[in-house]
VOGU-3710 file (C-alpha; in Angstrom, 3 decimals, decimal comma):
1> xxxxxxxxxx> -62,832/-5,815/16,857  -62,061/-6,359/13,359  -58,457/-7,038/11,739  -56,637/-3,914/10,308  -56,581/-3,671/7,117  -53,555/-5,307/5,055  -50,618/-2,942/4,438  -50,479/-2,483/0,383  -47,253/-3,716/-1,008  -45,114/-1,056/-2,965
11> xxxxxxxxxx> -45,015/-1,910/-6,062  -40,760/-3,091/-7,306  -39,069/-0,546/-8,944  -37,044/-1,614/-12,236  -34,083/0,268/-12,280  -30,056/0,263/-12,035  -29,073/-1,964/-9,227  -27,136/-0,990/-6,080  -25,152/-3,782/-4,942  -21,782/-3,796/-6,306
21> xxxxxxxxxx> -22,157/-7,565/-7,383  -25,166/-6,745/-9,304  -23,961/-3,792/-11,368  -20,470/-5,056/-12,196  -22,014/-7,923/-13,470  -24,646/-6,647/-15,785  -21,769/-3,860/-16,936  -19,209/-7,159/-17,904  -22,513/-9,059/-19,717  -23,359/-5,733/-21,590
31> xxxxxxxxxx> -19,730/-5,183/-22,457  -19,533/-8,984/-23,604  -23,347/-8,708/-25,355  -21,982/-5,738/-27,120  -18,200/-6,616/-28,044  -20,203/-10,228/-29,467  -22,343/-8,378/-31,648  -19,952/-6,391/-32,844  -17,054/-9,255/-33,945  -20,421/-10,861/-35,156
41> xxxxxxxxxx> -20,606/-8,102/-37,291  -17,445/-7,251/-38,852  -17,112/-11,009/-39,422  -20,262/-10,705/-41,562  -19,825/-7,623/-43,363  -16,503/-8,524/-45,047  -18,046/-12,739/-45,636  -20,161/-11,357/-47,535  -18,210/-9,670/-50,097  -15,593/-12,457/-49,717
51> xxxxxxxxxx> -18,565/-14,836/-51,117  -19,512/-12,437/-54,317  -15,395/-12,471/-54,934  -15,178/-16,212/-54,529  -18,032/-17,001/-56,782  -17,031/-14,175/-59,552  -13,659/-15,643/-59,804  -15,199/-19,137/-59,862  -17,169/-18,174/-62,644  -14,098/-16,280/-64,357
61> xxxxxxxxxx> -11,715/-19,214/-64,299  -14,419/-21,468/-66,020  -14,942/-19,149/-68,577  -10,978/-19,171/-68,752  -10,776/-23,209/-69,135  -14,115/-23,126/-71,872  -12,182/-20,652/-73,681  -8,671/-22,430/-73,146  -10,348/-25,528/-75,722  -9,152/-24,846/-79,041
71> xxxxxxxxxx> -11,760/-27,476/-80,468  -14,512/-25,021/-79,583  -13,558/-22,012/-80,793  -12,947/-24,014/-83,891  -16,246/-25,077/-83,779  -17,330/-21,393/-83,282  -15,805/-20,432/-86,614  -16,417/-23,741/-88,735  -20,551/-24,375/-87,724  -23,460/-22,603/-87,538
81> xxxxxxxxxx> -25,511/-22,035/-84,182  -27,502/-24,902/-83,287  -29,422/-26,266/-80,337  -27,483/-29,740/-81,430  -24,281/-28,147/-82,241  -20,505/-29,124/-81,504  -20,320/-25,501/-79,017  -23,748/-26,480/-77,511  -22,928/-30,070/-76,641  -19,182/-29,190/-75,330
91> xxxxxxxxxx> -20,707/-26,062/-73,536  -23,526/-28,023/-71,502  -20,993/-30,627/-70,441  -18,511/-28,036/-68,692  -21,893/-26,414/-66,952  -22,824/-29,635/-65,822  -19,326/-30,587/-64,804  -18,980/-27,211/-62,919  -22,600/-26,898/-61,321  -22,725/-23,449/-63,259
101> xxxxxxxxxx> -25,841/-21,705/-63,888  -24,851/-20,965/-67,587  -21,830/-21,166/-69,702  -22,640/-18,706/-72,808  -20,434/-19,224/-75,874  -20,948/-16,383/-78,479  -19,181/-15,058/-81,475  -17,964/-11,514/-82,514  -21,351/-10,421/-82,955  -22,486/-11,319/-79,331
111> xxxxxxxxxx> -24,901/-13,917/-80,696  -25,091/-16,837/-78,759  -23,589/-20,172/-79,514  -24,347/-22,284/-76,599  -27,080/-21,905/-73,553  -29,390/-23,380/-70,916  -32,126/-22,455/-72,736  -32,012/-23,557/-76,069  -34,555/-21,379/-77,548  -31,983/-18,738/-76,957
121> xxxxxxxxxx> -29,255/-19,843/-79,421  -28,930/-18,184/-82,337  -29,898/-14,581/-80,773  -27,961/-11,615/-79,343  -27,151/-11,927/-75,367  -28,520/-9,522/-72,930  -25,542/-7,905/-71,671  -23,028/-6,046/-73,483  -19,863/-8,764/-73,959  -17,834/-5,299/-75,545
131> xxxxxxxxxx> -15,182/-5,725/-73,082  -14,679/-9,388/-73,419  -14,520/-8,837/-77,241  -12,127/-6,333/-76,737  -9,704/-8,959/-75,035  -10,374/-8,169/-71,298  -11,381/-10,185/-68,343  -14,295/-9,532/-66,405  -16,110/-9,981/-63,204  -19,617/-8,848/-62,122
141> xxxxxxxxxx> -22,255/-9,170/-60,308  -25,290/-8,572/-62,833  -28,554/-9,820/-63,877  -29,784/-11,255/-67,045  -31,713/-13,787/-68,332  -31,959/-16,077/-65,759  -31,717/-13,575/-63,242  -28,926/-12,270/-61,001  -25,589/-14,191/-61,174  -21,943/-13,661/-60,115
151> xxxxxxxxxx> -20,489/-13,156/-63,612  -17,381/-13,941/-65,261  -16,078/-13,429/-69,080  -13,119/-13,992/-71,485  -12,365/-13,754/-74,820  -12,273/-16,486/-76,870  -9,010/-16,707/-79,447  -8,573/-19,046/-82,603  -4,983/-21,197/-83,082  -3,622/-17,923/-84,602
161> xxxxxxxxxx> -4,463/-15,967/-81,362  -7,238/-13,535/-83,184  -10,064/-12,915/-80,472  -13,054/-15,002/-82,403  -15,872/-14,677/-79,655  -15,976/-14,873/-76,169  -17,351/-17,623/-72,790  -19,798/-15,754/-70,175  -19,907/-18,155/-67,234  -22,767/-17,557/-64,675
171> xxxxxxxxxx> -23,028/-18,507/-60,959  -26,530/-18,385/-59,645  -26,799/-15,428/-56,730  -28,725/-17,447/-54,776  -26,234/-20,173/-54,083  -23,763/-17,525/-53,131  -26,692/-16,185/-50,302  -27,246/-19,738/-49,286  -23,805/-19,972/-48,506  -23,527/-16,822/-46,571
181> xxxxxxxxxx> -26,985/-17,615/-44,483  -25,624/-21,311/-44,045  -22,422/-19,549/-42,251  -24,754/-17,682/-40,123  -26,051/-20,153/-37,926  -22,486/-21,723/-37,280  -21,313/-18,091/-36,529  -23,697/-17,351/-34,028  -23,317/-20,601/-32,407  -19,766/-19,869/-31,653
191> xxxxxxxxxx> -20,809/-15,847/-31,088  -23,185/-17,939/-28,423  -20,775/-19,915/-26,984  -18,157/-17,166/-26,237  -20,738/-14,819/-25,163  -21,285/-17,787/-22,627  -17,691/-18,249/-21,358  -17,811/-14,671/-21,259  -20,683/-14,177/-19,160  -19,780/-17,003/-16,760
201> xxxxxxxxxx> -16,628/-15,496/-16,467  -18,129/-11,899/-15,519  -20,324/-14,121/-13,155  -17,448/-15,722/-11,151  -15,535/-12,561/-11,178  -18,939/-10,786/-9,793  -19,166/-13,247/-7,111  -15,473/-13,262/-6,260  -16,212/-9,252/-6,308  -18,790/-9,690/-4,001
211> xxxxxxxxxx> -17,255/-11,450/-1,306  -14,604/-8,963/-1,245  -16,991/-5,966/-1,170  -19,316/-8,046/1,387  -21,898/-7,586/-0,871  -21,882/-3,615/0,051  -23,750/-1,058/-2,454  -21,200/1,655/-3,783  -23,360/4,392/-1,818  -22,178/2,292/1,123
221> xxxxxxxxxx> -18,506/1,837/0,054  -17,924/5,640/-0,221  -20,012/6,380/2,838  -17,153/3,975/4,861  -14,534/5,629/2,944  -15,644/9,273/3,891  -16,462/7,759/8,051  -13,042/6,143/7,716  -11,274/9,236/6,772  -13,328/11,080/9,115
231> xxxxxxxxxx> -12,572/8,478/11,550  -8,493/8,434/11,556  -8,383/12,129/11,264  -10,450/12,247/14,353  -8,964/10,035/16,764  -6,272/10,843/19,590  -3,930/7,595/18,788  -2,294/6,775/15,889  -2,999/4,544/12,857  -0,230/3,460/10,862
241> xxxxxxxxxx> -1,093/1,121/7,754  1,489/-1,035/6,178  1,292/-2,975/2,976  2,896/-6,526/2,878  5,945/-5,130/1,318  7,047/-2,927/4,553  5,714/0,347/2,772  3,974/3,049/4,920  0,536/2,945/3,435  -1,368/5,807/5,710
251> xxxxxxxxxx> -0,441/7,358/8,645  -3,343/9,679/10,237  -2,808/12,842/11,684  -1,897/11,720/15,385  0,288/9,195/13,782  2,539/12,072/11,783  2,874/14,467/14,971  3,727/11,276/17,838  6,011/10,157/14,966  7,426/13,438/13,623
261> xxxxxxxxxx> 7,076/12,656/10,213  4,623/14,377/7,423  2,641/13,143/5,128  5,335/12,361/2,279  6,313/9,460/4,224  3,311/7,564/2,655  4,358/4,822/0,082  8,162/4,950/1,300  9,960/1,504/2,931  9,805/1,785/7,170
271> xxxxxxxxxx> 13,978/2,074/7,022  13,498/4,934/4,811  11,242/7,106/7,015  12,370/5,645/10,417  16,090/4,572/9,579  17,158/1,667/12,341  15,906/1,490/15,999  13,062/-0,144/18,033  10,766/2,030/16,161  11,292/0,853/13,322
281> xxxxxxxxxx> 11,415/-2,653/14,931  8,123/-2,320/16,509  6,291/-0,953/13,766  8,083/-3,778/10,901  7,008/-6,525/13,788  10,802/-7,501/14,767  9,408/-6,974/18,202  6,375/-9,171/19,246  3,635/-8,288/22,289  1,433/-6,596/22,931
291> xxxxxxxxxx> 1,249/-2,909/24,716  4,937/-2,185/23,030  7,115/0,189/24,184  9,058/2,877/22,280  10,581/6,326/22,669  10,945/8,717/19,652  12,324/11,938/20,263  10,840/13,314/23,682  7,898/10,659/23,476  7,103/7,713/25,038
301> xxxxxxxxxx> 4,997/5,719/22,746  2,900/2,783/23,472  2,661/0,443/20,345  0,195/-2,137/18,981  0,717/-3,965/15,912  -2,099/-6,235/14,072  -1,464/-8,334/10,981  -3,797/-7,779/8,086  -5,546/-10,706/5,468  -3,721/-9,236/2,693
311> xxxxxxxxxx> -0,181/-9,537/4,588  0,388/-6,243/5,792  -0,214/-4,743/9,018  -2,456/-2,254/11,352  -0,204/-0,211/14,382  -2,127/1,930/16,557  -0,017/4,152/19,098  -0,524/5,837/22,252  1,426/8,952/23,937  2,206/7,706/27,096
321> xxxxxxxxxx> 4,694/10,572/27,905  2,745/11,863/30,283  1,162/9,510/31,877  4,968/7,751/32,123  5,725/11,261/33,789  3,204/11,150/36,197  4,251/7,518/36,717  7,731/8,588/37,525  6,374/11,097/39,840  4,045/8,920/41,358
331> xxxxxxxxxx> 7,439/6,688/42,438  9,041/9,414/43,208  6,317/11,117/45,537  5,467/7,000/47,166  9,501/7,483/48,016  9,373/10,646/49,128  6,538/9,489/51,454  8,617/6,830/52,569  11,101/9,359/53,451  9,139/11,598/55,480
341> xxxxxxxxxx> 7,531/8,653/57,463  10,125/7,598/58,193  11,777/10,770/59,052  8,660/11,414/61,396  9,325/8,288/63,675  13,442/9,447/63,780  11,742/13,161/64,514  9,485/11,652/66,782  12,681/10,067/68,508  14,811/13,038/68,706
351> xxxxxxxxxx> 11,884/15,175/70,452  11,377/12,049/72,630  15,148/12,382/73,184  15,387/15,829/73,547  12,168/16,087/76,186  14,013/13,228/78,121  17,335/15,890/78,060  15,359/18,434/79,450  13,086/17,161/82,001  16,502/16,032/83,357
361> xxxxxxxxxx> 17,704/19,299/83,226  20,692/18,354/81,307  20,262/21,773/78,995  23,834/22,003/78,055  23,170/18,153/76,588  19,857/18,980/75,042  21,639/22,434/73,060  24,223/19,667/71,803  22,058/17,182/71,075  19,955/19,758/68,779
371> xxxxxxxxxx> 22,970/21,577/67,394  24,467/18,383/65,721  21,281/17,288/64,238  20,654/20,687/62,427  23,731/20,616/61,127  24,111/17,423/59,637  20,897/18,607/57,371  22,337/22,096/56,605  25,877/20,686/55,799  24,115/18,631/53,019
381> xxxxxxxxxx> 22,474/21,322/51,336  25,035/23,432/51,504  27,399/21,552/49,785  25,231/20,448/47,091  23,984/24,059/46,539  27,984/25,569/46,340  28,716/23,604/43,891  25,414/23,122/41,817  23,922/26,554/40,937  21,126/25,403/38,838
391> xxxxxxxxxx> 17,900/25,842/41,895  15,971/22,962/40,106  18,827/20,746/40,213  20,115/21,525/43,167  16,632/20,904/44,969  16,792/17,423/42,822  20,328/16,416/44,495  19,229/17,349/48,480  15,599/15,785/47,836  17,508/12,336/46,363
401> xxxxxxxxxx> 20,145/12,602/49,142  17,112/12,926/51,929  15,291/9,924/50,403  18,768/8,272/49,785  19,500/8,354/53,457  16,550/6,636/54,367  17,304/4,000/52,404  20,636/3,558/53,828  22,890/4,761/51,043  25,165/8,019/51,121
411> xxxxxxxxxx> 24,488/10,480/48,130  27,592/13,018/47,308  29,065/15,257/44,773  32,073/14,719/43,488  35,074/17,254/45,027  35,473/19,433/41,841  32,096/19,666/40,933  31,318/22,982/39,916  27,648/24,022/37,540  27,183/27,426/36,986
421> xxxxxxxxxx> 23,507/28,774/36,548  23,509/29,081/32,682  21,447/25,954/31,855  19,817/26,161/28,200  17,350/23,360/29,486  17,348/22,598/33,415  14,391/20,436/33,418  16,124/18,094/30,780  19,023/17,884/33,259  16,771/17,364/35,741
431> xxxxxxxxxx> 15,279/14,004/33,853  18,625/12,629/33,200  20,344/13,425/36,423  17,121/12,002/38,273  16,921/8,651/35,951  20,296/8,051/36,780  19,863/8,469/40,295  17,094/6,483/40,468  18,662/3,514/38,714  22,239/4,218/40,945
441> xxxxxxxxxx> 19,625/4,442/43,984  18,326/1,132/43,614  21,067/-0,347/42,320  23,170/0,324/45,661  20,591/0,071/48,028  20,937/-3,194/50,316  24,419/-3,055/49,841  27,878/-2,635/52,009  29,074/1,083/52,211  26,324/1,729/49,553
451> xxxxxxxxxx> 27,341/4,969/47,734  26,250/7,536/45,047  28,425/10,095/43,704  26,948/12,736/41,109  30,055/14,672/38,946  28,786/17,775/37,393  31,290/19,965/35,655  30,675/22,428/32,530  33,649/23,422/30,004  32,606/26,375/27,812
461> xxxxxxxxxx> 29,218/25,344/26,637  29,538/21,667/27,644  28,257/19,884/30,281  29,870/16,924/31,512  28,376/14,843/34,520  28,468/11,094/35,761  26,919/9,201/38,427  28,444/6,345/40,291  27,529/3,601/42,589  28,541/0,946/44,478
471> xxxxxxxxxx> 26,001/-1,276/43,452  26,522/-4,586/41,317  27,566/-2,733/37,927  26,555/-3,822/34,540  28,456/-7,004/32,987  30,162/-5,532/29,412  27,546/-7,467/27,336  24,774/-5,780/28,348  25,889/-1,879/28,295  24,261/-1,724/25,060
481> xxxxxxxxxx> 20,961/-2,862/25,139  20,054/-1,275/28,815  19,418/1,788/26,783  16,767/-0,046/24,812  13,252/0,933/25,362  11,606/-1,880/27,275  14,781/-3,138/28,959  15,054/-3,593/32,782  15,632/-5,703/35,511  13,597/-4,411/37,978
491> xxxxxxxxxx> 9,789/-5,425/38,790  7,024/-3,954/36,902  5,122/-1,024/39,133  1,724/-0,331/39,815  1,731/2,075/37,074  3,027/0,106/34,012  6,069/-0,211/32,438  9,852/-0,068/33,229  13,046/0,269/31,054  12,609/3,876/29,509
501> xxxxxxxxxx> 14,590/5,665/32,497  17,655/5,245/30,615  16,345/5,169/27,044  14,990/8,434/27,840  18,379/9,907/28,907  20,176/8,802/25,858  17,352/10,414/23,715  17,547/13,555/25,806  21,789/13,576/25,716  21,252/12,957/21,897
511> xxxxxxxxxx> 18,833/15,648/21,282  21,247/17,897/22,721  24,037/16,572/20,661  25,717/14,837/23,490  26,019/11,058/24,582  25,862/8,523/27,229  28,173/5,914/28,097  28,251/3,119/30,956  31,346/1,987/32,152  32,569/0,004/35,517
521> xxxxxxxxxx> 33,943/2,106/38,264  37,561/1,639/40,090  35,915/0,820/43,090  33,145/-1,438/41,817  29,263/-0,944/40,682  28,486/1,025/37,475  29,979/4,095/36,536  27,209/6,343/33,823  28,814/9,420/32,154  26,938/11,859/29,843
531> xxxxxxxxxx> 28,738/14,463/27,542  26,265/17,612/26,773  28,069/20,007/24,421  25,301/22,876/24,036  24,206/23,052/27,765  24,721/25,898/28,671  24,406/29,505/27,483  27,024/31,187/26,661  28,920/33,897/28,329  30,364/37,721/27,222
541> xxxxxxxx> 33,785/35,769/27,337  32,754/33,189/25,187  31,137/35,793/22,549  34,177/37,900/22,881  36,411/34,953/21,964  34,011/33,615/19,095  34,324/37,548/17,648  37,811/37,603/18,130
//
């Protein structure tokens, strides 16, 4: 079986580069090629004409010395032209002195007096000297007989100061384009050299560039920018970006509703958008761990905070406000179990009790015996439900005070209690009154004459209510931060965390306008009392007395 054939190469493609390395560094070399060339060429265009000027007035101010000597325009007015003469001799010295091409003496006829060329003495120069006769400088760049030359001519005045001829001094145009294409090479060297810093600098940046950019094409760089967006809009947690100076930097969607901000917080300080609290804590990195906990507004928020390479930071957050609901029912529902098991053995002993009654025949004992423990049952509910009208709450006060009595602790209302049915929001009395139960409940529990005693009383609109217990209390310097999200003494359950029970009812009391307060009771334990001033709805009365 013979080989397959060899797959044909395709043939490389010349064209603009991908990679960000790669095109960043040929735009920096073209921009330094091209910036080069360009000082390279307004350096030469103005040396140029800098050289003709240099040489002209060169040439001038010899022509000013040769006519500054009064001995030869003396000789100019006493001799005749000759190859040999006094002009000639003095003329051919100061061309030789000066490396000029020619230093032309003539008289006020133009005719020559002195030149290179001897045979030319005695005749009329090539160019017209009018000007110079006429008492004027000049400077040119012209041609003549010896070719092109950077010119320059004066009178020439006798002792009296009477113009009596006039110097032409030449510089040959070639040594002024030697001079110009001897620069070149010496310009271009140095053009060379800085186009070499240049493009080793664009190279180091490139590579520096490169490492950052992980050597990604731009193609690639906006396809992460458009999955990232996609991305953070997309997710159920939040993403909150910091930069290294405690500025929000982005804040997805799910970040802005768990947070209750909008998306002008972006570039403002934390303290700004936050103000002061654990949230602000937790997100700045005040608070270390991992899997924090914070509450803001209604929400329970589960917080994770990761430190970025360029110092800021990365916080992703979870709501856990239902699942720290559930959690709170699940405890609630494992106690209420508790209850009701153990309520079925004491059931299971009363029936044993009462079968015992009546297969001795002792009915008058056996009505008794059933009588009393009805009632015990029915007095409790009916207290609780005279003086709390509220149906949720009420069923929240003889549920605790079932499950309290199980535990061995007494659950009451206060005397004067008295809560009409006009709650604006029973189920957030239900959440504080039940937190604070819970807490009392375990706080008394396991303890002599363990008692609970819930106050509820409304004034008007307001609601005020405390709970007390006989349990330990709380020592002064800690009635502060037991409200603090996180904070608690109590072992962690199956389900997660602990200290938000009474986080939660300070956020709920504040929402409402109210407050909550801990304080130690006359008879010992703890002593929590919550003010609600917009509890409850209001009554004709009330909007008859707010008209009047």
């Amino acid at each position: 079986m013979s080989a397959p054939p060899p797959t044909a190469r395709r043939p490389r493609r010349l064209g603009w580069p991908q990679r960000v390395f790669s095109q960043v560094l040929l735009m920096q070399l073209a921009i330094a090629t091209g910036v080069t060339v360009l000082a390279t060429g307004l350096f030469l265009a103005p040396l140029s004409a800098q050289l003709d000027d240099q040489a002209m007035r060169r040439a001038l101010s010899i022509a000013q010395s040769t006519a500054a000597q009064p001995q030869i325009a003396e000789a100019l007015l006493t001799t005749a032209p000759a190859p040999g003469g006094a002009v000639q001799t003095a003329a051919e010295r100061i061309r030789r002195a000066t490396d000029a091409e020619y230093v032309v003496v003539m008289d006020r006829r133009g005719v020559r007096w002195s030149h290179p060329d001897r045979s030319r003495i005695g005749r009329t120069v090539s160019t017209d000297p009018g000007q110079a006769l006429a008492g004027q400088d000049v400077m040119e760049i012209d041609s003549g007989t010896l070719g092109r030359s950077a010119r320059g001519k004066v009178p020439m005045r006798d002792r009296s100061g009477h113009i009596a001829g006039a110097v032409s001094v030449g510089i040959a145009y070639d040594s002024v384009r030697a001079r110009l294409l001897a620069a070149i090479p010496g310009l271009f060297a140095y053009a060379g050299g800085a186009l070499a810093v240049g493009a080793l600098a664009a190279y180091l940046i490139s590579r520096r560039l490169q490492r950052q950019t992980h050597d990604l094409a731009f193609s690639d760089i906006a396809a992460l920018l458009t999955e990232r967006e996609a991305m953070l809009h997309s997710i159920r947690e939040g993403v909150v970006a910091l930069d290294r100076g405690g500025r929000v930097r982005l804040l997805n969607d799910e970040a802005q509703r768990l947070l209750g901000v909008g998306p002008e917080a972006s570039g403002r300080p934390l303290a700004e958008v936050f103000g002061t609290g654990r949230t602000a804590d937790v997100l700045a990195g005040d608070v270390s761990g991992e899997d924090l906990l914070t509450v803001r507004g209604s929400r329970v928020l589960l917080a994770n905070r990761m430190p970025t390479a360029d110092g800021g930071a990365v916080v992703t957050l979870r709501d856990r406000t239902e699942l720290e609901h559930l959690g709170r029912e699940l405890d609630s529902t494992r106690g209420l179990i508790d209850a009701l098991r153990a309520q079925d053995h004491e059931h299971a002993n009363r029936l044993h009790t009462l079968l015992g009654l009546l297969e001795l025949e002792l009915h008058e004992d056996a009505r008794e015996f059933v009588t009393e423990v009805v009632g015990v049952h029915r007095a409790t509910a009916e207290q609780i439900t005279e003086k709390v009208r509220d149906p949720l709450l009420a069923a929240l006060l003889v549920g605790k005070a079932t499950v309290a009595a199980e535990r061995g602790v007494a659950l009451r209302t206060a005397p004067d209690s008295l809560l009409p049915d006009r709650l604006v929001d029973p189920r957030g009395l239900v959440t504080i009154v039940g937190n604070l139960v819970d807490n009392a409940l375990d706080a008394a529990a396991g303890t002599a004459g363990a008692l609970i005693e819930v106050g509820l009383h409304a004034e008007g609109r307001t609601v005020m209510l405390w709970v007390r217990d006989s349990g330990p209390g709380v020592p002064p310097d800690q009635r502060e931060t037991i409200f603090t999200e996180g904070w608690s003494t109590k072992e962690i359950p199956a389900h997660g965390k602990r200290g938000l029970g009474l986080a939660l009812v300070r956020r709920l009391a504040e929402r409402q306008g109210g407050s909550v307060a801990v304080d130690a009771a006359d008879e010992g334990g703890a002593v929590f009392a919550v003010v609600l001033p917009e509890a409850m709805t209001e009554t004709e009365s009330d909007k008859a007395g707010a008209a009047q």
